[in-house]
C-alpha positions in Angstrom: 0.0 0.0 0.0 1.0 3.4 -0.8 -0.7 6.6 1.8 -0.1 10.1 1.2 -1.0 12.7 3.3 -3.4 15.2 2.6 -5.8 18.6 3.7 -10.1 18.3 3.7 -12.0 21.0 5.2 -9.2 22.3 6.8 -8.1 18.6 8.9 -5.3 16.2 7.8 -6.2 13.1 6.5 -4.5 9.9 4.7 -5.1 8.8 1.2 -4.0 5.4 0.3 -3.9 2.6 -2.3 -2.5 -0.9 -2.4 -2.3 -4.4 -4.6 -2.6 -7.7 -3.5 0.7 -9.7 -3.6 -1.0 -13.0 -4.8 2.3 -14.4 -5.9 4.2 -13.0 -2.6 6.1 -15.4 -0.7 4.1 -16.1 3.3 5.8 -17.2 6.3 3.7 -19.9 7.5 4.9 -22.7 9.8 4.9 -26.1 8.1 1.7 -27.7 8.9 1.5 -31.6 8.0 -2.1 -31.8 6.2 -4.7 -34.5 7.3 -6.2 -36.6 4.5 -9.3 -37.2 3.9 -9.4 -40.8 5.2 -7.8 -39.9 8.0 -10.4 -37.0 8.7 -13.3 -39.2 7.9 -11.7 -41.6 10.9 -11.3 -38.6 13.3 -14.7 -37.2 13.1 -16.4 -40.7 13.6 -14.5 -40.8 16.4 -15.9 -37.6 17.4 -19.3 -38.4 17.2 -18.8 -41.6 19.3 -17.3 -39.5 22.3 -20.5 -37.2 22.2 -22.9 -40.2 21.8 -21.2 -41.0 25.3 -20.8 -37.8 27.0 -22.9 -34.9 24.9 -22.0 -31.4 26.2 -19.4 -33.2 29.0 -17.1 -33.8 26.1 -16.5 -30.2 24.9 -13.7 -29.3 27.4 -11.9 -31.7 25.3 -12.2 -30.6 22.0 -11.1 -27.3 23.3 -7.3 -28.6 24.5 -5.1 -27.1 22.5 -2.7 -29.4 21.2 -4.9 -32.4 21.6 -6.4 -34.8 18.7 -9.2 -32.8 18.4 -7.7 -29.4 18.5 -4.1 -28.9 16.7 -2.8 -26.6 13.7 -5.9 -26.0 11.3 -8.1 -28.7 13.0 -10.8 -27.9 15.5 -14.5 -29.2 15.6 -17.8 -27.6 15.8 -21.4 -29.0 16.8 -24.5 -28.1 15.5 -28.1 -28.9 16.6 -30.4 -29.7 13.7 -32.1 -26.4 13.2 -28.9 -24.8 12.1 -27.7 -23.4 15.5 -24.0 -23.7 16.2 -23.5 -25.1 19.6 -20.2 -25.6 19.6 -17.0 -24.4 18.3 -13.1 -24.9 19.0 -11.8 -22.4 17.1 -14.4 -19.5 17.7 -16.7 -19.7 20.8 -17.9 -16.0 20.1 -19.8 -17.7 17.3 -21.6 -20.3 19.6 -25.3 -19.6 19.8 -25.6 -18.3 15.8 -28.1 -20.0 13.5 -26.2 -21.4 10.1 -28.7 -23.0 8.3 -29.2 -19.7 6.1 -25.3 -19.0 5.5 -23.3 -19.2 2.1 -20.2 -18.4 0.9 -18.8 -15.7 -1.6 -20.0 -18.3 -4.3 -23.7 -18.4 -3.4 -23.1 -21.9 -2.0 -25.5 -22.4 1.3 -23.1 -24.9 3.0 -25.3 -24.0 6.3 -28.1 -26.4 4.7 -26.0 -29.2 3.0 -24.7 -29.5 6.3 -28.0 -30.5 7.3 -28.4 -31.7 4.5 -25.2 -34.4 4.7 -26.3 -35.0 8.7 -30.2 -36.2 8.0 -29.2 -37.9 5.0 -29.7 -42.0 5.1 -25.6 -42.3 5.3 -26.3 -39.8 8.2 -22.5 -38.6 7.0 -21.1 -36.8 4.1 -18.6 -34.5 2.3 -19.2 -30.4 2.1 -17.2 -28.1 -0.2 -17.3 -24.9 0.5 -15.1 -21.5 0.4 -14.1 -20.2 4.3 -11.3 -18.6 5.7 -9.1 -19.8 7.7 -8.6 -18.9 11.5 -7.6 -16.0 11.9 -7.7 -14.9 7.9 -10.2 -13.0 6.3 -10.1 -14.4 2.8 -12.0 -17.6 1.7 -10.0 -20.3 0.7 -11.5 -23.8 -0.9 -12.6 -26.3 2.6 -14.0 -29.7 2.7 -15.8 -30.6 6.3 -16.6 -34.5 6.9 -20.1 -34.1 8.8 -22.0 -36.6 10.9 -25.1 -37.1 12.9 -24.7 -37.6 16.4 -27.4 -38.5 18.7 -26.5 -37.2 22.6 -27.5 -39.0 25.7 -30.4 -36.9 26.2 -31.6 -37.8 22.6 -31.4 -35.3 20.9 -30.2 -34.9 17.3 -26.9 -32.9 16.7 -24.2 -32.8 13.8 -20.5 -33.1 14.5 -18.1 -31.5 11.8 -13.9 -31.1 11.3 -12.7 -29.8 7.7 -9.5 -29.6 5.2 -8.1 -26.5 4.0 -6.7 -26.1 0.6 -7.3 -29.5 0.3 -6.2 -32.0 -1.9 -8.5 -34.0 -4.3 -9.0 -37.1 -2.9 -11.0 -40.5 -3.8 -13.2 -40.1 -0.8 -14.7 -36.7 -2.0 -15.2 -38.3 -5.0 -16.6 -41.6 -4.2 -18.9 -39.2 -1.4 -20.1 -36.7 -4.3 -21.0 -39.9 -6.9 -23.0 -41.6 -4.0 -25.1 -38.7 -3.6 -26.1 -38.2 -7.2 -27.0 -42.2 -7.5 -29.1 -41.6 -4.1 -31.1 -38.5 -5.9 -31.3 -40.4 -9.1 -32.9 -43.5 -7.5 -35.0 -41.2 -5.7 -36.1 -38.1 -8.4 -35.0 -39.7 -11.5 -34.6 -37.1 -14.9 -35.8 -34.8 -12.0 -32.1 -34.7 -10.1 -30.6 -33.5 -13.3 -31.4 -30.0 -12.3 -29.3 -30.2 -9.4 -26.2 -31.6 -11.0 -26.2 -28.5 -13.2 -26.6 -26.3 -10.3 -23.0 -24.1 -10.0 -23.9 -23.1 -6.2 -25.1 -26.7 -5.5 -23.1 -30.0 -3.9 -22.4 -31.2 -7.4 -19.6 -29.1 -8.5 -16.7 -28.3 -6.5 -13.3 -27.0 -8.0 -12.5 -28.9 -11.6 -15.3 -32.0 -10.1 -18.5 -32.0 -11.4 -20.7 -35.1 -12.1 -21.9 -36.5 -15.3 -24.7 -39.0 -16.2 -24.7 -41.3 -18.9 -27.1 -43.8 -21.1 -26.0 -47.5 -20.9 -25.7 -47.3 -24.9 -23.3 -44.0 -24.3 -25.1 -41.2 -24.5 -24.0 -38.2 -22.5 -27.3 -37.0 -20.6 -26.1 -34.8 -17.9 -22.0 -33.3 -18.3 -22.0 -29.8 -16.1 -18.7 -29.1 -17.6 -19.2 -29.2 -21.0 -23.0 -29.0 -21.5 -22.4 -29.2 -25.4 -21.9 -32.6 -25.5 -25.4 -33.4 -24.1 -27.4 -35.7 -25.9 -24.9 -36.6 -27.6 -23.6 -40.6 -28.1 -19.8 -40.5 -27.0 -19.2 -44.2 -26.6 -17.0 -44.3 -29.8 -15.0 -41.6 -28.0 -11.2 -42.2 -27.5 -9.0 -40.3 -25.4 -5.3 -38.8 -26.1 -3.8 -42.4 -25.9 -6.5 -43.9 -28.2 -8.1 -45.6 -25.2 -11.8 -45.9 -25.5 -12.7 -44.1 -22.1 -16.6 -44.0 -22.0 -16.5 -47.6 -23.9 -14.3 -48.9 -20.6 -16.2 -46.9 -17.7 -19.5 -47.6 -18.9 -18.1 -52.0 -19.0 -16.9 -51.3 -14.8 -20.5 -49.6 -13.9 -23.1 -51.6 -15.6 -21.0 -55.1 -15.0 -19.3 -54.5 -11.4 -21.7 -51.6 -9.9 -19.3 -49.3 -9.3 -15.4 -49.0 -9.9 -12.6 -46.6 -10.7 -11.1 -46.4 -14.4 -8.2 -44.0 -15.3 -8.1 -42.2 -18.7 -6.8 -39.0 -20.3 -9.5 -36.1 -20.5 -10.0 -32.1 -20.9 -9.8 -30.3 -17.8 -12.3 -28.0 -17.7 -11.2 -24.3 -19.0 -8.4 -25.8 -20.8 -8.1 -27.6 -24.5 -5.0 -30.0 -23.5 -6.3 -33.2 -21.7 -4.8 -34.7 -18.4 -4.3 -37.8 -16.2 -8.5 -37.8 -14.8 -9.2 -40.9 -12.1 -13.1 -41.2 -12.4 -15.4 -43.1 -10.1 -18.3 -44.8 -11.7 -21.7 -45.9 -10.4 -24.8 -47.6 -11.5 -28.6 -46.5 -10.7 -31.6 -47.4 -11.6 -35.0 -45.5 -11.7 -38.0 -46.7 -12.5 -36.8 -49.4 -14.3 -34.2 -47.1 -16.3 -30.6 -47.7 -15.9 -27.9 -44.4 -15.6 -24.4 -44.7 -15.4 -23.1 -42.0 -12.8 -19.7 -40.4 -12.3 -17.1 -38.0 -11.2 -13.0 -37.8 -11.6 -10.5 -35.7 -10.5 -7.3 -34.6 -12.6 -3.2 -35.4 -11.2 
């Protein structure tokens, strides 16, 4: 930033401009990143502490330095209206209602962690943008939530997240799931949602994509050109047939991963994608549901 001193009305006053250093090197202690598996792990193990002890158990998500409370990783508990009852990192915030809160994107992460907790997993994956504590500028997090049930019987939702994190299979096997659990439930009707840019569907370069058993591309956020279209003669960069392959792993295993080289979305050179494939089935029609991420 660059100030200047100046006059108004008589009374000094300080003009200024500055730039944002994206680029600029930070100081920032080396912090050794939890993966997703591992995060998955700890929050289960969250929810079965406050199954046992409810409220008694918050004094020890609060030591510093402990499993539950160490470098960017700190728990919060929410009851199932939305209000935060609990948080590690920021008791000031105890007490506020969530349910209605999005980030910069439009994204209401306050209901899809509802959403994730009453699901019939009763767990799931949320991607959202948040800073980070003690920053004011959003950066891409991924919270693991679960449904707890307290001693006194009452519904809550436990939660721990990943900053910055790093594209795993779990977020992808999570965000596939889903979309076969809406499809079996709305049919053609869930499309809408996997389209939806503020929705649960798209996250960073992930989105989800729906084909016909004979290879047509129904649903393909990404790239909704290619709708409608039949793709299974497709090859990719190394001449491998990648929808021909995918569609073989869904509709003869259930479900499976299959590796292939494909277009990053935004850029016209393709990568190393790892997609996840499902099978559903509506009202006796049969979808082939996925989602990748890129090396």
């Amino acid at each position: 930033s660059y100030v200047r001193k100046a006059t108004l009305d008589g009374l000094p006053v300080i003009v200024g401009c500055g730039v944002y250093l994206a680029d600029a090197p930070v100081a920032k202690p080396d912090v050794k990143k939890i993966s997703a598996g591992e995060l998955m792990e700890l929050v289960r193990d969250a929810a079965t502490l406050l199954a046992q002890k409810g409220e008694a158990a918050y004094p020890e998500f609060r030591k510093i330095g402990s499993r539950w409370l160490h470098d960017e990783t700190y728990f919060f508990v929410w009851d199932m209206d939305g209000k935060r009852v609990f948080h590690a990192a920021n008791p000031g915030g105890e007490g506020q209602y969530m349910r209605e809160i999005k980030d910069v994107l439009g994204r209401p992460w306050g209901r899809m962690f509802l959403e994730a907790a009453a699901s019939p997993a009763g767990e799931g994956w949320v991607h959202y943008l948040y800073p980070e504590p003690g920053d004011i500028f959003p950066t891409w997090k991924s919270s693991f939530i679960k449904k707890v049930i307290f001693p006194d019987g009452k519904e809550y939702l436990v939660g721990c997240g990943i900053y910055q994190m790093k594209m795993e299979k779990p977020f992808i096997q999570d965000v596939v799931d889903n979309a076969v659990r809406l499809i079996e439930s709305k049919g053609d009707d869930a499309f809408a949602d996997f389209h939806d840019k503020t929705g649960s569907f798209i996250f960073l370069d992930t989105y989800v994509f729906v084909d016909s058993p004979e290879g047509v591309e129904i649903v393909n956020a990404a790239q909704p050109s290619v709708e409608g279209k039949n793709l299974i003669a497709l090859k990719d960069a190394k001449g491998e047939p990648a929808m021909r392959n995918y569609l073989k792993v869904a509709l003869e295993k259930g479900s499976g991963w299959v590796d292939y080289q494909w277009y990053r979305p935004g850029t016209n050179s393709p990568a190393p994608k790892h997609t996840y494939v499902k099978k559903a089935v509506h009202a006796g029609k049969t979808y082939v549901v996925g989602a990748g991420f890129y090396d």
